[in-house]
N, C-alpha and C positions, 0 to 999 in steps of 0.2 A: 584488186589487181596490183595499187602502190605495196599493198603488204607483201605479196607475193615475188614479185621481183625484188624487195628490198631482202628479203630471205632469200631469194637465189642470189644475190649479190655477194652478202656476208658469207653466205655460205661457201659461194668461191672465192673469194676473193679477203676473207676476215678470217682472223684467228691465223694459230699455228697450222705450217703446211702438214700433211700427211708424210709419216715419220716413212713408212715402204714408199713413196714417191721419192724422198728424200734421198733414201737408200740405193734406189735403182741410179739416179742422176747421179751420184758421187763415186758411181763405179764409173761413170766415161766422161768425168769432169774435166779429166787431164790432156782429153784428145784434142781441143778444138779451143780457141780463146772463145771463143760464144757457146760453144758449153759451161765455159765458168760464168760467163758474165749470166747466163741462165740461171745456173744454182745461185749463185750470189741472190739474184733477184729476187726468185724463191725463197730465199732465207731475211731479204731485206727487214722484215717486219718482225721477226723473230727478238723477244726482248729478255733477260736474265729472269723475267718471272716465267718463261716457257718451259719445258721436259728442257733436263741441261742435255742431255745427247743431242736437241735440235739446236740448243746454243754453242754445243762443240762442232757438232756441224755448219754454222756459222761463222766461227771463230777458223774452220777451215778453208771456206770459200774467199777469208779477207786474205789465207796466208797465200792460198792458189793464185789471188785474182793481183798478188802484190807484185808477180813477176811481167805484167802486163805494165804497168805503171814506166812513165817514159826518164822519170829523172831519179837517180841514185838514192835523192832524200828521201822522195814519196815512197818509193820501193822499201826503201828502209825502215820507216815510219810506218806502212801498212804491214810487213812484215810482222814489227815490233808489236803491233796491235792485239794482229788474229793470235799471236804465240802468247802474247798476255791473257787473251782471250782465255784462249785453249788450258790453259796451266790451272787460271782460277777455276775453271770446270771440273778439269782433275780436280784440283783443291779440296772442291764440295761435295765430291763423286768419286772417290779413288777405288772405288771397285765397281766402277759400271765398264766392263768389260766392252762395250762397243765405245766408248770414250776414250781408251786404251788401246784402241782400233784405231779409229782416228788420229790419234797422237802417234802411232807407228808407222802409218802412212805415210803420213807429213812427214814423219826425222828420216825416214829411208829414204824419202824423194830430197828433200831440198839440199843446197850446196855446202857442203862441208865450212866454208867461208860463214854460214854465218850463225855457227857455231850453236847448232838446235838438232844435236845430237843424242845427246846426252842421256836417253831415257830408254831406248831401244832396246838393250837387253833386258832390262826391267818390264816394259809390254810384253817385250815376247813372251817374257816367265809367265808373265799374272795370263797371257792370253793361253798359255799351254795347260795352264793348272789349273782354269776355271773354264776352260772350253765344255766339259763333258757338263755343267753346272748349267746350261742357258736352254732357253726353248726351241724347238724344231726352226722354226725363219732364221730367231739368229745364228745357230749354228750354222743353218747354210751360207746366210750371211756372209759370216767368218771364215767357213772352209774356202769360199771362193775370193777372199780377201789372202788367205794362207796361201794358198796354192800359187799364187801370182805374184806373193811377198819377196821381195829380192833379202828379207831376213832371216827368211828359215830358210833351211837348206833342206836338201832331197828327204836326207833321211827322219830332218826332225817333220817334214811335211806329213811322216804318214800317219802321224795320231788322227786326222782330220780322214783318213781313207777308210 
């Protein structure tokens, strides 16, 4: 019986989360400050020896969860983190296309002040030119990530139709 509950335990509660969980939560992360503090949570345990798209996904929930933060330094300082985060990811991964996702995300949403722009036309390309290259989820993924992207415009939207 101790065996058994100790495997249900690990089993929910050990190890990296489930990557289509992760997925689903980071499309309505932005609605609600306890959406983020959720993903965040979900991702707490997640360590650089994990799949790096769940460590890019991590390195997202620090840059989301920074805007909650009450004082200017910690904001800035958590900022600085997840984008460190996020970069060395790219770094080790420069052609995983949902990493590249993530990182478009992020530089369309956040304030031009703090100057983590820089990379958007670059996603867009590698996400337009490698889109037809990925498997059936993630293209859906990605279409539903496109479509909603305030970086593609109308027309360049309809590779994904």
């Amino acid at each position: 019986m101790k065996l058994l509950l100790s495997l249900f335990l690990w089993i929910n509660f050990g190890g990296s989360p489930d990557l289509a969980t992760v997925r689903k939560m980071y499309s309505s992360v932005t609605k609600s400050e306890s959406n983020a503090k959720e993903f965040s949570a979900k991702l707490a345990d997640v360590s650089d020896n994990d799949a790096k798209v769940l460590v890019a996904y991590k390195a997202a929930s620090i840059l989301l969860n920074s805007k909650f933060e009450k004082k200017l330094k910690d904001k800035m300082d958590r900022f600085k983190e997840g984008a460190t985060l996020l970069e060395s990811t790219i770094k080790s991964e420069p052609n995983n296309i949902e990493i590249r996702m993530i990182r478009l995300s992020i530089q369309e949403n956040v304030p031009g002040i703090t100057g983590y722009k820089k990379n958007i036309k670059e996603d867009k390309k590698y996400i337009t030119e490698h889109y037809d290259e990925q498997n059936a989820s993630l293209k859906e993924y990605l279409k539903d990530f496109i479509l909603q992207s305030k970086s593609f415009s109308e027309k360049e939207k309809q590779f994904v139709k």
